[in-house]
C-alpha positions, 0 to 999 in steps of 0.5 A: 479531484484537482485536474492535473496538467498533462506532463510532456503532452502541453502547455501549463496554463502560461503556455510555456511547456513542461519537457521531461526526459528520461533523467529530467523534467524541465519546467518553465521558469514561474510557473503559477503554484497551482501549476506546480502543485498539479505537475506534482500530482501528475508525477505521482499518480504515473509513479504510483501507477506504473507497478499496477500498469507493468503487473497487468501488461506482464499478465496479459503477456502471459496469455499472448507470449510465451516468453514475456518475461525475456521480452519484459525484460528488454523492453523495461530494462527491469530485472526478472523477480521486480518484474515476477512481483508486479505480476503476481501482487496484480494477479492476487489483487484484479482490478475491481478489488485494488484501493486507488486510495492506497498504495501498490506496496500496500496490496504487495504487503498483503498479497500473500494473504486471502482474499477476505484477509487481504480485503479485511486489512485494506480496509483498516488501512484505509479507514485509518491512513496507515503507511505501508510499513504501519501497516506491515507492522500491524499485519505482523503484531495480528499474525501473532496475536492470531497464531494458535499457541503451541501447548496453551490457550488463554481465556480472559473474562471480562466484563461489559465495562471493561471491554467497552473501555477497552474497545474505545483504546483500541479505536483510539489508537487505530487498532482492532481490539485483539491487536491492541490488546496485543501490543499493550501486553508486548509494551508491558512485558518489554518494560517490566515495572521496577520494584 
């Protein structure tokens, strides 16, 4: 992994300081691309940090301070339920289980789910570098195709070839096979052929 330069704690590599504020960051002028590129880096990984940060400080706050959330609230200036998600999508997901690769949005997207569930589907957006809203799409379009029917069920068979074949679209088309097999009858139903 690149190094990142420390934003507001030093000198860039021309010796010239970053300074941020609260509304700004102040570069120096011609900064090398490496630089730039390593700021950026730095940025994003406080940004995609602080949910996970704020979800685990406000759950310690719980055990020490009867009245974190007044208290949260002050200190962060974020409101109550902003501040109540952070802590419980933090609270399903303990640290040894969160996927530095994906984002906080991503575990929130699963939260609801258990524990295997929720392992079960970050896996996939992993291995498949899904974005959140691929993945709340996917996780959609699997509830449905897992949702026992009301008064029926189906029952196709198939032969090894066919499943094999069908297999291979689905991994193709990043999706597990029952999703795919899914979404390709949804596609088909929405877009009847014309006689």
């Amino acid at each position: 992994m690149q190094r990142s330069p420390a934003v507001n704690s030093g000198p860039t590599s021309t010796a010239r300081p970053v300074l941020t504020k609260r509304t700004s960051l102040a570069l120096p002028a011609r900064i090398p691309l490496e630089d730039w590129r390593g700021i950026g880096q730095h940025i994003s990984a406080i940004a995609e940090s602080s949910a996970w940060w704020l979800g685990d400080w406000l759950i310690y706050g719980q055990e020490e301070y009867p009245d974190r959330y007044r208290r949260a609230i002050e200190e962060t200036g974020l409101d109550y339920q902003t501040l109540r998600n952070y802590a419980w999508v933090a609270r399903r997901f303990p640290p040894a289980r969160r996927r530095a690769a994906l984002s906080f949005q991503h575990h929130a997207e699963l939260a609801s789910l258990t524990a295997g569930e929720q392992d079960e589907w970050l896996d996939r957006a992993e291995e498949f570098r899904w974005s959140r809203n691929e993945l709340r799409n996917r996780v959609r379009v699997g509830r449905r195709a897992v949702k026992p029917a009301e008064d029926a069920r189906l029952r196709v068979d198939i032969i090894p070839d066919q499943r094999q074949r069908w297999q291979d679209a689905a991994a193709t088309a990043e999706q597990d096979l029952l999703t795919w097999i899914v979404s390709v009858l949804d596609e088909a139903a929405a877009d009847p052929p014309v006689d």
